[in-house]
Structure formats: structure tokens, C-alpha cells
ROZALO-133465 format. One record per residue: residue number from 1; residue in three letters; y, x, z of N, C-alpha, C in turn. Coordinates in steps of 0.2 Angstrom, whole numbers, always signed. Layout:
R,resi,resn,ny,nx,nz,cay,cax,caz,cy,cx,cz
R,NUM,ALA,Y,X,Z,Y,X,Z,Y,X,Z .
...
***
This chain:
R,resi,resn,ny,nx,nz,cay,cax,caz,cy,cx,cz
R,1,UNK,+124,+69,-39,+116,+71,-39,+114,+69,-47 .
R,2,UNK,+112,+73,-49,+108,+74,-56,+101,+72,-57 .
R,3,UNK,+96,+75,-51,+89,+74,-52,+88,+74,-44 .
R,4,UNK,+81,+70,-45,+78,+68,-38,+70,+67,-38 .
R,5,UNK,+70,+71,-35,+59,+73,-36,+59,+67,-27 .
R,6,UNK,+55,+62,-26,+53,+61,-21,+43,+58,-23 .
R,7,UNK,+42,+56,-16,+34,+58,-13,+36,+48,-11 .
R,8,UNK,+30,+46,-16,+31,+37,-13,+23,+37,-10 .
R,9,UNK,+22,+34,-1,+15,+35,-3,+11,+28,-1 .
R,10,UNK,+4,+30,-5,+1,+25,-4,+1,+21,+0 .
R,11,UNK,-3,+12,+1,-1,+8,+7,-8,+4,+6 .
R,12,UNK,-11,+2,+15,-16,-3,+17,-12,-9,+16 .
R,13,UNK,-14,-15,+13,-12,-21,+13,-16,-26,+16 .
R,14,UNK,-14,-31,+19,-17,-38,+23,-20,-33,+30 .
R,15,UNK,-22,-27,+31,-24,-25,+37,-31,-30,+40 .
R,16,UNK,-34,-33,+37,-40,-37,+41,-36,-45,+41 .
R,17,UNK,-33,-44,+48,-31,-54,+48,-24,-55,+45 .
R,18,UNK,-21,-50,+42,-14,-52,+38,-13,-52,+31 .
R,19,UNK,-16,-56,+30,-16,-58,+23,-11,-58,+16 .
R,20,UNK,-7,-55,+14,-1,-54,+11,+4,-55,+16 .
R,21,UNK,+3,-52,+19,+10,-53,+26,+10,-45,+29 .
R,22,UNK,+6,-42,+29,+4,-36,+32,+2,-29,+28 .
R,23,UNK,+7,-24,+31,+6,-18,+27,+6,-10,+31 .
R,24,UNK,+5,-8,+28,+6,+0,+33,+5,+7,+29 .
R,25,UNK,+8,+9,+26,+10,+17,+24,+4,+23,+26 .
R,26,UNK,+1,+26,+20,-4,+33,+21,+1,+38,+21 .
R,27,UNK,-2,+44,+25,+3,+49,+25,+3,+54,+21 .
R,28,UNK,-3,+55,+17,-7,+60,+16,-9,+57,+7 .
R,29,UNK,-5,+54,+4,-8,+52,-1,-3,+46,-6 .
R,30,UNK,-3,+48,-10,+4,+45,-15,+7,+49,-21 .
R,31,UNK,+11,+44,-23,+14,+47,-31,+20,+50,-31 .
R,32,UNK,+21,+56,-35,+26,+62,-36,+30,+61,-42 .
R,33,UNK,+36,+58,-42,+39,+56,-47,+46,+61,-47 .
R,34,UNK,+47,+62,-51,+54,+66,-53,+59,+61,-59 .
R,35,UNK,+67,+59,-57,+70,+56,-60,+77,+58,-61 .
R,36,UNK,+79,+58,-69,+82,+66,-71,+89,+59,-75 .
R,37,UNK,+93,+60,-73,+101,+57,-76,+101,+57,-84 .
R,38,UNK,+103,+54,-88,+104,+55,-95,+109,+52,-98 .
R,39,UNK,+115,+52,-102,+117,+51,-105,+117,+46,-112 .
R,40,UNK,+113,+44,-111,+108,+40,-117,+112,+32,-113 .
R,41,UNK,+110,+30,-107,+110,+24,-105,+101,+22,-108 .
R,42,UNK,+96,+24,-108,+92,+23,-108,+85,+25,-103 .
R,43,UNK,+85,+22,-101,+74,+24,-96,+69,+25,-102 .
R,44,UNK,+68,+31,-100,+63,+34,-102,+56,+36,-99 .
R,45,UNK,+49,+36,-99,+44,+39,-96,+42,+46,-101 .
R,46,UNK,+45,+50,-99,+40,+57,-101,+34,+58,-100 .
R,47,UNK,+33,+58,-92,+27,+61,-93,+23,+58,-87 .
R,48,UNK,+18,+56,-87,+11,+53,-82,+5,+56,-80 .
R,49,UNK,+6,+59,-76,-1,+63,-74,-5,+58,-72 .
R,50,UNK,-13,+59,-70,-16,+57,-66,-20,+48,-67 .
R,51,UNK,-18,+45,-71,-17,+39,-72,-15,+37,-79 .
R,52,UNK,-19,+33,-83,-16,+30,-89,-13,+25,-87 .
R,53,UNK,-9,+26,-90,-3,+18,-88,+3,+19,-94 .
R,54,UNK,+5,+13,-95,+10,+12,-102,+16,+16,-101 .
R,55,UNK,+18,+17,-107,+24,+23,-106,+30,+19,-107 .
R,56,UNK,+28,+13,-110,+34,+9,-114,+38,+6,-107 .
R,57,UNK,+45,+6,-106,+50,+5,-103,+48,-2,-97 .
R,58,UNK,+47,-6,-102,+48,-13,-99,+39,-15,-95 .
R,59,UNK,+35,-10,-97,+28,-12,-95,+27,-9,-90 .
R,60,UNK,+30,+0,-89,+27,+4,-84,+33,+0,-76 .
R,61,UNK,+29,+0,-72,+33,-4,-66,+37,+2,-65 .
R,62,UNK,+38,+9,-62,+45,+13,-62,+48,+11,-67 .
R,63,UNK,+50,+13,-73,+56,+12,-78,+57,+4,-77 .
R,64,UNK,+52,+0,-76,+56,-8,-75,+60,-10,-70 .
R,65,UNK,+59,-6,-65,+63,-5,-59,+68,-3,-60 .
R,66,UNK,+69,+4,-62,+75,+7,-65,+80,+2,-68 .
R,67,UNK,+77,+0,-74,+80,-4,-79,+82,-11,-77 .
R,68,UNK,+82,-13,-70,+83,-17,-68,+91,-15,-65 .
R,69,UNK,+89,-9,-59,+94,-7,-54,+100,-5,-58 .
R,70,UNK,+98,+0,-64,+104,+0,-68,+110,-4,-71 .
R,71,UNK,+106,-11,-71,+109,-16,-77,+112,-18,-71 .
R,72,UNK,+110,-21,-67,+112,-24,-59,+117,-19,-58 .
R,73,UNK,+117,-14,-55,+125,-10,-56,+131,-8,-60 .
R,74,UNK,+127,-10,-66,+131,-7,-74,+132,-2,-71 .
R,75,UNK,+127,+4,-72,+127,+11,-72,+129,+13,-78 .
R,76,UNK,+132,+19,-79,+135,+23,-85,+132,+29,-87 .
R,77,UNK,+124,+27,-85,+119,+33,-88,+113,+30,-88 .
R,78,UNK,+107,+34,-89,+102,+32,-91,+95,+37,-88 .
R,79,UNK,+90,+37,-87,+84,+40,-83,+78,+42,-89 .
R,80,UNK,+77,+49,-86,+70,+52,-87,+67,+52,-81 .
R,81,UNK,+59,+50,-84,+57,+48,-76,+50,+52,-77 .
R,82,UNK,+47,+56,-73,+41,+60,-75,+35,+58,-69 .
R,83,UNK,+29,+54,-70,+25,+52,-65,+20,+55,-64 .
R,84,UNK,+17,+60,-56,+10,+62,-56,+7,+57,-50 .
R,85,UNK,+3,+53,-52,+2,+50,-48,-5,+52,-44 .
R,86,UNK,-6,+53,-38,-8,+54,-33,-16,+51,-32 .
R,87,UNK,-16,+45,-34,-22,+41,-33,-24,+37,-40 .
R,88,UNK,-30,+34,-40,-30,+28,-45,-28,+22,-44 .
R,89,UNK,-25,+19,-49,-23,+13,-50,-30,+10,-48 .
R,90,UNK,-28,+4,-44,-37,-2,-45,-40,-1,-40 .
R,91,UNK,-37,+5,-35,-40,+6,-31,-41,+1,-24 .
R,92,UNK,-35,-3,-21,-34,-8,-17,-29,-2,-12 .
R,93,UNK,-25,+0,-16,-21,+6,-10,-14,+4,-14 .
R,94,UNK,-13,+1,-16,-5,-1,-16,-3,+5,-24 .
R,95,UNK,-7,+8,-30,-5,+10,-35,+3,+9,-37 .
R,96,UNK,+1,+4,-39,+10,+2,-44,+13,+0,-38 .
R,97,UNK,+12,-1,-32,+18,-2,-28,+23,+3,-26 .
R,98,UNK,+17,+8,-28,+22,+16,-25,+25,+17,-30 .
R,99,UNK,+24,+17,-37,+28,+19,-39,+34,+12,-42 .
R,100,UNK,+34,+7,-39,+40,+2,-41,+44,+3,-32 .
R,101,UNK,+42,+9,-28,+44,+7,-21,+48,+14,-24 .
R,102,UNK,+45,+18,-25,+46,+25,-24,+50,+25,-30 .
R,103,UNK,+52,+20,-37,+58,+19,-42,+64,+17,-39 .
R,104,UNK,+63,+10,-36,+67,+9,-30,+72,+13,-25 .
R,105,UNK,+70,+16,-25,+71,+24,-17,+77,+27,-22 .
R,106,UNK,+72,+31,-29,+74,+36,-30,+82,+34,-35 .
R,107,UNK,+82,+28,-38,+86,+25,-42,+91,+23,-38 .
R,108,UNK,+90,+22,-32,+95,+20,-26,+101,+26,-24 .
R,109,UNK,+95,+32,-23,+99,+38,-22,+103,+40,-27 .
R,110,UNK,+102,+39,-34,+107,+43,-40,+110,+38,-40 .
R,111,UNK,+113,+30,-39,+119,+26,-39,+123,+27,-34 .
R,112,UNK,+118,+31,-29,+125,+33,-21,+123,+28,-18 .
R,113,UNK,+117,+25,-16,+115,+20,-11,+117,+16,-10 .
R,114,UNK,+121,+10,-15,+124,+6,-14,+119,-1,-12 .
R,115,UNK,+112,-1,-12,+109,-6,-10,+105,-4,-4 .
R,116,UNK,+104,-11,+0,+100,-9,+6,+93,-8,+7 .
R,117,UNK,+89,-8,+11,+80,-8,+10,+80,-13,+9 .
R,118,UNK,+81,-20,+12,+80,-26,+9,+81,-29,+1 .
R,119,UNK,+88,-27,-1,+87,-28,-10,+82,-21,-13 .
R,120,UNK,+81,-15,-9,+76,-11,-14,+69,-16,-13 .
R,121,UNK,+68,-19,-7,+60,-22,-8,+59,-26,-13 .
R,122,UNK,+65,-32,-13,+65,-36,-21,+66,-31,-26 .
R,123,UNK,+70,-26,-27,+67,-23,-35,+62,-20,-36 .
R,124,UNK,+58,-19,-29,+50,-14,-31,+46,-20,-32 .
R,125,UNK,+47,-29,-28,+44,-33,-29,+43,-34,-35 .
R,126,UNK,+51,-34,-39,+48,-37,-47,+45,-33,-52 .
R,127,UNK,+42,-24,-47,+40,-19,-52,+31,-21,-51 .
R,128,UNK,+31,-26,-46,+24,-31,-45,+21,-33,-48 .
R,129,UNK,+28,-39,-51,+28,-45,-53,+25,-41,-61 .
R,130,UNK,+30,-35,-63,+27,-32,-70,+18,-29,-68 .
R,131,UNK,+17,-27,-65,+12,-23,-64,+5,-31,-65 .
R,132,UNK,+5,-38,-60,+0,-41,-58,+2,-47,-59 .
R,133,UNK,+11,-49,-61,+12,-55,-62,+15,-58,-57 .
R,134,UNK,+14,-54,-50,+16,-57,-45,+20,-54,-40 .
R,135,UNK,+26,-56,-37,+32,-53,-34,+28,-53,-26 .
R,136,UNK,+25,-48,-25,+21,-49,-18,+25,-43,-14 .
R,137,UNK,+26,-43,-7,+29,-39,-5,+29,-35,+2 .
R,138,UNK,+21,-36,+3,+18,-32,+9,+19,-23,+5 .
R,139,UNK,+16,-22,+0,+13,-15,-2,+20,-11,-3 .
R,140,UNK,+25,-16,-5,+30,-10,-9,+38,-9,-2 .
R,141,UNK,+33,-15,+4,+40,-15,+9,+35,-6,+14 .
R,142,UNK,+30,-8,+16,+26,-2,+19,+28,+3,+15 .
R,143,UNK,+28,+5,+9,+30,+11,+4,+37,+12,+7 .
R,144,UNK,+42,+7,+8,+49,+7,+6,+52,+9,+15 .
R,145,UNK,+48,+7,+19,+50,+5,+26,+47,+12,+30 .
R,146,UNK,+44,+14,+29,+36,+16,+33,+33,+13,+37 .
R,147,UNK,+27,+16,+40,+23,+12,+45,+19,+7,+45 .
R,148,UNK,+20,+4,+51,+17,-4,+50,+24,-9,+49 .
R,149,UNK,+22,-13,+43,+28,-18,+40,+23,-27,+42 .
R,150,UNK,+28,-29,+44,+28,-37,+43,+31,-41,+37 .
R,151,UNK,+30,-45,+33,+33,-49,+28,+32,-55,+34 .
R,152,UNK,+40,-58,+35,+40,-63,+42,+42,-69,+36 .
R,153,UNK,+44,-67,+31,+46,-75,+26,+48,-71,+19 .
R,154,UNK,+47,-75,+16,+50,-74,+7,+56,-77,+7 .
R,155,UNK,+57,-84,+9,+62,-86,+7,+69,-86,+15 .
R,156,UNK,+75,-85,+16,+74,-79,+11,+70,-72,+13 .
R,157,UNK,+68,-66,+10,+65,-61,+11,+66,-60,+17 .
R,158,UNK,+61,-59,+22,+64,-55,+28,+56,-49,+30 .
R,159,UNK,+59,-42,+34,+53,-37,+33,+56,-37,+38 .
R,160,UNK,+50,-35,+45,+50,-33,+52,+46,-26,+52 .
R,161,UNK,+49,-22,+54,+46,-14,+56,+43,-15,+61 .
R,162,UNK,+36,-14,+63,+32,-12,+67,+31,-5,+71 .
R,163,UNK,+32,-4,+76,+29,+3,+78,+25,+4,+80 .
R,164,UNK,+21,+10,+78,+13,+13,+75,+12,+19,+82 .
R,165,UNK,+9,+17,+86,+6,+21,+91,+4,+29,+87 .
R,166,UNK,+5,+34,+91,+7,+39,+86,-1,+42,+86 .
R,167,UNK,-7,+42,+91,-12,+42,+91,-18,+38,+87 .
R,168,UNK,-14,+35,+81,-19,+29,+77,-18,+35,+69 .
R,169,UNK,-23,+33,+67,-26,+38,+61,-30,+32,+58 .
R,170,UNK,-32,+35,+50,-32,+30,+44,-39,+36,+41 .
R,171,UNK,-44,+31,+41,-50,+32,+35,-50,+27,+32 .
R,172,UNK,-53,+32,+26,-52,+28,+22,-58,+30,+14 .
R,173,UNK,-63,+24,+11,-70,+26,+6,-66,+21,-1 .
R,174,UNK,-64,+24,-6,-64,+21,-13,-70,+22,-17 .
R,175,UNK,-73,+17,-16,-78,+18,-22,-77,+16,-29 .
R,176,UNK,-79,+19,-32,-78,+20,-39,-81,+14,-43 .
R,177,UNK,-79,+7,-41,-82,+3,-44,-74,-2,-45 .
R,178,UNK,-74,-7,-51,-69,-10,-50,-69,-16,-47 .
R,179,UNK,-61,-17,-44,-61,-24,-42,-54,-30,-46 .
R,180,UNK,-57,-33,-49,-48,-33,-52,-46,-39,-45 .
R,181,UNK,-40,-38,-48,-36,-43,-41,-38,-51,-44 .
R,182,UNK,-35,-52,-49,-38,-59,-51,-45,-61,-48 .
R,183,UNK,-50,-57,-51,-57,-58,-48,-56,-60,-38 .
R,184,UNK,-53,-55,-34,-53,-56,-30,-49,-60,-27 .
R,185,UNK,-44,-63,-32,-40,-69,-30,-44,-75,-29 .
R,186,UNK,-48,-76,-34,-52,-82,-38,-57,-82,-33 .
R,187,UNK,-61,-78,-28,-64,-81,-23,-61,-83,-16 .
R,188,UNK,-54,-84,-17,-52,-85,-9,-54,-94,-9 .
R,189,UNK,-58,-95,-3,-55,-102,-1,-50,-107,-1 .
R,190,UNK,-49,-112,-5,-41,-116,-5,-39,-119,+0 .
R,191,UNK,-45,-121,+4,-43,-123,+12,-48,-120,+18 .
R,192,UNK,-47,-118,+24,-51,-118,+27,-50,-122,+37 .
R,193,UNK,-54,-120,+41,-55,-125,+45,-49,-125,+49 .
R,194,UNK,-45,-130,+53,-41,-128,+57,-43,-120,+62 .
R,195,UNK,-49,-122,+66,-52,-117,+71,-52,-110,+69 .
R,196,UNK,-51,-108,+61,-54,-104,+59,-46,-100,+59 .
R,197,UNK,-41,-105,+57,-35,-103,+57,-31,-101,+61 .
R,198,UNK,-33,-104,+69,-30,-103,+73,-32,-94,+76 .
R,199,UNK,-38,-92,+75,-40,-88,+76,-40,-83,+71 .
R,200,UNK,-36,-82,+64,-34,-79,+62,-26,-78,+65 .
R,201,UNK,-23,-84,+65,-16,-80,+65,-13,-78,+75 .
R,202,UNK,-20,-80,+78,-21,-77,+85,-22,-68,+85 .
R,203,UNK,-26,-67,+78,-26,-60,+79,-23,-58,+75 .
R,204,UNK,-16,-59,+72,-13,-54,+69,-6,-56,+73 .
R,205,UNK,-6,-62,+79,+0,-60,+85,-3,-52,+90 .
R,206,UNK,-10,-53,+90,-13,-50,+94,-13,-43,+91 .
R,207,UNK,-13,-42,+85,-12,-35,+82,-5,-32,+84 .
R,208,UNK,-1,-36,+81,+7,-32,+83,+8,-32,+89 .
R,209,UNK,+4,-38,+94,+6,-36,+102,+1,-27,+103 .
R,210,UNK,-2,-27,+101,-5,-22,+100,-2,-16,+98 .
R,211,UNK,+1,-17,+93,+3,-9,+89,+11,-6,+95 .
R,212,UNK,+11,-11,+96,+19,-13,+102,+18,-10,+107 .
R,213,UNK,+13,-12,+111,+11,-8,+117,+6,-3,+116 .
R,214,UNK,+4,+1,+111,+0,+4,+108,-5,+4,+114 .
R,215,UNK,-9,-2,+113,-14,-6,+119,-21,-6,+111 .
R,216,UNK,-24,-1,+112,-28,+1,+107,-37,-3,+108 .
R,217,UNK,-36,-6,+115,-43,-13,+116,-39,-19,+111 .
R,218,UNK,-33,-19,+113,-30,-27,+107,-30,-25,+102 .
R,219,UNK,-29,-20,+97,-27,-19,+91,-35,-20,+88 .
R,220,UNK,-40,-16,+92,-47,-16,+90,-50,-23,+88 .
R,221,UNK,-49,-25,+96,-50,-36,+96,-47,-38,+89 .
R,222,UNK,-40,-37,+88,-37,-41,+85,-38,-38,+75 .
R,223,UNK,-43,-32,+75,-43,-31,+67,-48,-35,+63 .
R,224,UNK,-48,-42,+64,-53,-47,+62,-50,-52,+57 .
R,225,UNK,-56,-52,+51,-51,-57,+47,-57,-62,+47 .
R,226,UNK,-57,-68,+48,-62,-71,+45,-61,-77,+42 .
R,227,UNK,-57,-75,+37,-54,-80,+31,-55,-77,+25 .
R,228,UNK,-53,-69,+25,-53,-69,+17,-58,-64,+16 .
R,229,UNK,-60,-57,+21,-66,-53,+22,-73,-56,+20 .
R,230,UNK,-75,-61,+24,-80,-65,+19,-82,-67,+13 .
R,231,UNK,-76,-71,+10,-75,-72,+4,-76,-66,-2 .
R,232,UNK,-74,-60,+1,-71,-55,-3,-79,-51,-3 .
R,233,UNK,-81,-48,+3,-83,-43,+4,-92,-42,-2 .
R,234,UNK,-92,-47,-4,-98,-49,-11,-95,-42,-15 .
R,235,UNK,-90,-41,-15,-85,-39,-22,-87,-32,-21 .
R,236,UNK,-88,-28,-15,-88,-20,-15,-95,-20,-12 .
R,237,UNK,-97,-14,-14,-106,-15,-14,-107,-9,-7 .
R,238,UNK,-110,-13,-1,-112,-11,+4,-105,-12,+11 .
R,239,UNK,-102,-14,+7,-98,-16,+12,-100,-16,+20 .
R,240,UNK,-105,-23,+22,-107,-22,+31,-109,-15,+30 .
R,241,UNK,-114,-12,+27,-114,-5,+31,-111,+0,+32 .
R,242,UNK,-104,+1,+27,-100,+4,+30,-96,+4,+35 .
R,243,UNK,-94,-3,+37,-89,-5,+43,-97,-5,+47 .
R,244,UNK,-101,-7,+47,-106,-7,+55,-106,+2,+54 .
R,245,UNK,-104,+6,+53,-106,+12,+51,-100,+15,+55 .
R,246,UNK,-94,+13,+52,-88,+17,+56,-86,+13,+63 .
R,247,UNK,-87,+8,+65,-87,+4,+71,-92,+11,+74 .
R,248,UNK,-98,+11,+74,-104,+13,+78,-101,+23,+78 .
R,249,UNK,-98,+24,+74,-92,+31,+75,-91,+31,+80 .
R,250,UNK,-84,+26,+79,-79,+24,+86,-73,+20,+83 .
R,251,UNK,-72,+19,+77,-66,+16,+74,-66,+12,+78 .
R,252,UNK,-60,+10,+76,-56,+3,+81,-59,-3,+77 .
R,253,UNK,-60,-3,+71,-62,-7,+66,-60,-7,+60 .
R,254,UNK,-63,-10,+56,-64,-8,+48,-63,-15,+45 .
R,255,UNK,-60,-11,+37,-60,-20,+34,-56,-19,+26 .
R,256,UNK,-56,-24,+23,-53,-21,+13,-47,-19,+14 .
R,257,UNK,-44,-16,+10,-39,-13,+8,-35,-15,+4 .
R,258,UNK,-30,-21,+5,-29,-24,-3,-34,-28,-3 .
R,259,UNK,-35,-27,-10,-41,-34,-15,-46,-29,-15 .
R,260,UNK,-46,-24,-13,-53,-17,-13,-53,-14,-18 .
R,261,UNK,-58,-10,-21,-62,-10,-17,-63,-5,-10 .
R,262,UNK,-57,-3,-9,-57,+3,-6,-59,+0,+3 .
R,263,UNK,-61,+2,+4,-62,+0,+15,-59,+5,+21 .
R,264,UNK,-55,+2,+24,-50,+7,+29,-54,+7,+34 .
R,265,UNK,-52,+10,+40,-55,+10,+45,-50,+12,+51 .
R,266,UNK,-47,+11,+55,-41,+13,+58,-47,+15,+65 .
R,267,UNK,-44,+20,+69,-44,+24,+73,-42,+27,+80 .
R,268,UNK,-42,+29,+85,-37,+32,+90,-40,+39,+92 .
R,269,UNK,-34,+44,+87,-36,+50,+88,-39,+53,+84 .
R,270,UNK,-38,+61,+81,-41,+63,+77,-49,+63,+78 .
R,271,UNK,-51,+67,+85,-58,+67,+83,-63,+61,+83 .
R,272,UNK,-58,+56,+85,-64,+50,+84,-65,+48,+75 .
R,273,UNK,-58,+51,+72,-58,+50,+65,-61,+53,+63 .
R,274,UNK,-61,+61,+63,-67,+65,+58,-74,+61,+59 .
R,275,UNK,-76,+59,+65,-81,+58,+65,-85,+49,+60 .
R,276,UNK,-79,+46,+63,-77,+40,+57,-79,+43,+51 .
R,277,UNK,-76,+49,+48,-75,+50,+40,-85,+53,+37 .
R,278,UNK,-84,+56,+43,-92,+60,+42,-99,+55,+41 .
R,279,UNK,-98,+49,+46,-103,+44,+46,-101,+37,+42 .
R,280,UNK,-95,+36,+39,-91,+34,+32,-96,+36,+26 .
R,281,UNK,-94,+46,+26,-97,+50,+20,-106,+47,+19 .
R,282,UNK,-108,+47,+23,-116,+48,+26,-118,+42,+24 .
R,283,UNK,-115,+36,+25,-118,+32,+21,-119,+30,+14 .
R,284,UNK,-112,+32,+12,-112,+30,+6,-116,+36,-1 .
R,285,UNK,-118,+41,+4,-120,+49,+1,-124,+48,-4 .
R,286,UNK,-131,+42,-2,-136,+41,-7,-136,+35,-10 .
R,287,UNK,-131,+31,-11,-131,+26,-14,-127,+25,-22 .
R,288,UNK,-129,+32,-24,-129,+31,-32,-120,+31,-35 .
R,289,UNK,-116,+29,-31,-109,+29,-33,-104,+32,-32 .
R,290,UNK,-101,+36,-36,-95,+39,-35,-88,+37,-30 .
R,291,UNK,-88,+41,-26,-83,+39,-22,-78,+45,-20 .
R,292,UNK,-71,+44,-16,-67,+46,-14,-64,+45,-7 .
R,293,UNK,-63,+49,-2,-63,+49,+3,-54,+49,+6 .
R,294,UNK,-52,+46,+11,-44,+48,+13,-47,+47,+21 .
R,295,UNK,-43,+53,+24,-41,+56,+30,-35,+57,+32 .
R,296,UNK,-32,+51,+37,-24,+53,+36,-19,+50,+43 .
R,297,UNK,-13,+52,+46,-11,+49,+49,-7,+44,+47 .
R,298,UNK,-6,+39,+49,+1,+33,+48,+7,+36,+45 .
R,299,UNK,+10,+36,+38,+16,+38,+37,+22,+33,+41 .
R,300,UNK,+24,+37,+46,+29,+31,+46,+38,+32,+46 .
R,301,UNK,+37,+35,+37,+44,+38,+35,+46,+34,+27 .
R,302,UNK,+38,+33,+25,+41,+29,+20,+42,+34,+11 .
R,303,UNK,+45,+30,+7,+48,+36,+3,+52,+43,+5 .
R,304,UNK,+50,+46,+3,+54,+55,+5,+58,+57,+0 .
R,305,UNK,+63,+59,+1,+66,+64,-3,+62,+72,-3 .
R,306,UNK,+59,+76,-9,+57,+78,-9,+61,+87,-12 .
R,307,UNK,+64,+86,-17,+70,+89,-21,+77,+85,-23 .
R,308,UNK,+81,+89,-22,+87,+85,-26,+93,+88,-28 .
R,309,UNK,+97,+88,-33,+103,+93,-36,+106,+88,-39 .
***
């Protein structure tokens, strides 16, 4: 194999009560990379659609990816890498995860797959660690796994696949306002109450009991975060009224996406979701800010191969 086009897609992070531990794959929405064999022994970026982002080898998270997996093999060639990315970076939908997941993937495939999903999640991790500083591994294992993903430990690494009732569907509102992750780091609480914590990590047992028996009253109960959602939700503008807005729809429940500013809403079944997306749309219609809308179901495939020769 010479060249390889695949489809990395976008990802909801923390889900409400799982805070860097929890992630789940868009179906309908993500980056279109193309990664071409060279003779050089060098990574290249050509071309970047969609997205300003650094071209230079060591700063764009694919080529650092690349640049890693090659040296870790002692490969005897080198990559052109061509990025249309799909969405905006900043947006709290997993940007440079897709494509440090989706280099990972496509990098794997041209050495003949010598490595497993678990070492591709460390190399898309550390296309993180170049993107934010941080080797974080809920956005790039959903990208890399599909579906609903667990991060069950770091040390060492371990990813639990979840399965996704096939009747659950993803809205989803970007508003066009920034959020940086620092800022959103910088308002977490350093400690909080024992009570508050028992009832956090009772609902993200209660979630995966939920997504397992695809028991769509638990999943609803258990989309609760009240740890980090208070802290955070200052940071995107109108927030209760979008979630009290897609609740009163029919969502299951609503909550950040990431660090935001983007707000998910998960569902059962399409028409409860259109209607989620319409009274989503409705509110935000006259409040002055540019926004983008995602309607989608759960990918639970992960990176795709897309073209290959």
C-alpha cells in the first residue's frame, strides 16, 4: 500500500458525569486525511483545508504522530499528509484528536499494522500532548475504538468499549464563541464534597449500566454532572436555556462537550432528535451568535478506511 484516504470522526468527551474518563464517536462529522508513501524519509504537510493550523512537521499533531510511529518502526520511507478538516478546532468536539487518531490509524495501515489500538491510543495521545500539552485519552481512544469508550486507568493505559443502544442519536449547538481549555481547566474545583462525589461516580456506574442494557430511563438519570458542569457552564452563553430547551424536546439529557463551548444532547430515536435539533435551533435563533448545528448517530466504527492503493 502506497496511499491511504481515511475519515477520523469527531468525539463527545466527559459525557456529563465522566470527566476525562469518558468518550463517544460522531458519525456524521470529522477529518478527511489523505497519507501518500515518500521516498524522502521525511513528514510532510501539504495541504490543510478548513482550519488554520501549523504546517511545520513537529507542531501539526498528524505529522507528530506519523513522525513518531515511523521512528518507533525505523520505517524506510517517509509521508505526505493532505488535511480537510471537517470541523473547527476550539470547538470542544475532539479537533486534533481526530486527526492525531485518524494519523495513528492511517500510519498503522502503511507499516502493515504492526501495532495494536492500544499502542495507536498512546501515539494519538502524544499528538494531544503536542496539540494542548496534555497526553489525555478519552477523545483520541472514541476516535480510535468507536462508540462509547471508557478510559478505566492510565497507568497502565487500559480502554473499555461500551455498547451504544442503536436507538440513541447525538445533537448537537457550537457556538461561535471561544473557549480555551486552560480557561476551562482553571475553573475546576481542586476539592469537592465527599456526597457530591459519590453521586458523580454513581452516575457514570449508572450510565454504562445503562448504555449495556440499553435501559434509556438510566442513561437519562445518570447524564448528570455536578462537579464540573457548574463550574464550567459560566463559560458558554445561555447554556441553562439550551439544556432546559432540549430536555423539555425529549432529550435524554444535555451537557458540555469537551471544555465547550459546544453542548450535546443525546436522544432515543430519530424523531425525538429532530425535534431536540429544531427547539436547540429556536433558541439560540435570536440571540445574536453565530452558530453550527450537528445531527447524528453514534459512530460506532471509529476511523474508516476510506481509499487505498
Amino acid at each position: 500500500m502506497n496511499q491511504i484516504k481515511i475519515f477520523s470522526p469527531a468525539t463527545v468527551a466527559n459525557v456529563s458525569c465522566g470527566f476525562d474518563c469518558l468518550g463517544f464517536a460522531v458519525n456524521d462529522l470529522g477529518d478527511t486525511m489523505t497519507f501518500t508513501k515518500t521516498s524522502t524519509k521525511e513528514v510532510k504537510i501539504t495541504d490543510i483545508k478548513g482550519a488554520n493550523l501549523p504546517l511545520e512537521a513537529d507542531k501539526n499533531v498528524a505529522s507528530a504522530v506519523a513522525l513518531l510511529m515511523l521512528e518507533k518502526h525505523s520505517a524506510d520511507f517517509g509521508l505526505e499528509i493532505s488535511i480537510q478538516k471537517g470541523y473547527s478546532p476550539g470547538s470542544g468536539l475532539g479537533s486534533s484528536a481526530a486527526s492525531a487518531a485518524g494519523a495513528a490509524f492511517a500510519v498503522n495501515e502503511l507499516l502493515g499494522k504492526p501495532f495494536s489500538q492500544l499502542e495507536l491510543t498512546k501515539f494519538a495521545m502524544y499528538g494531544e500532548k503536542v496539540a494542548c500539552g496534555s497526553e489525555i485519552a478519552d477523545n483520541v481512544a472514541a476516535a480510535l475504538y468507536g462508540g462509547f469508550i471508557l478510559v478505566q486507568q492510565y497507568e497502565p493505559l487500559a480502554i473499555v468499549k461500551i455498547p451504544v443502544p442503536e436507538e440513541l442519536m447525538l445533537v448537537a449547538i457550537h457556538p461561535q464563541v471561544k473557549v480555551r481549555t486552560k480557561d476551562a481547566r482553571d475553573v475546576l474545583p481542586e476539592n469537592i464534597p465527599l456526597a457530591d462525589a459519590v453521586t458523580q461516580w454513581a452516575n457514570v456506574g449508572g450510565l454504562i449500566s445503562g448504555l449495556y442494557s440499553q435501559n434509556f430511563e438510566v442513561i437519562a438519570n445518570s447524564l448528570q454532572d455536578i462537579v464540573v458542569e457548574p463550574a464550567r457552564k459560566h463559560l458558554i452563553p445561555h447554556f441553562d436555556l439550551v439544556k432546559e430547551s432540549a430536555i423539555n424536546a425529549g432529550a435524554l439529557n444535555a451537557g458540555i462537550s469537551g471544555s465547550g463551548p459546544t453542548i450535546f444532547a443525546l436522544c432515543k430515536g430519530e424523531e425525538n432528535a429532530k425535534k431536540v435539533y429544531d427547539a436547540i435551533e429556536d433558541t439560540y435563533a435570536d440571540k445574536g451568535i453565530d452558530f453550527t448545528m450537528v445531527y447524528s448517530k453514534i459512530n460506532t466504527e471509529g476511523v474508516k478506511i476510506l481509499e487505498q492503493n
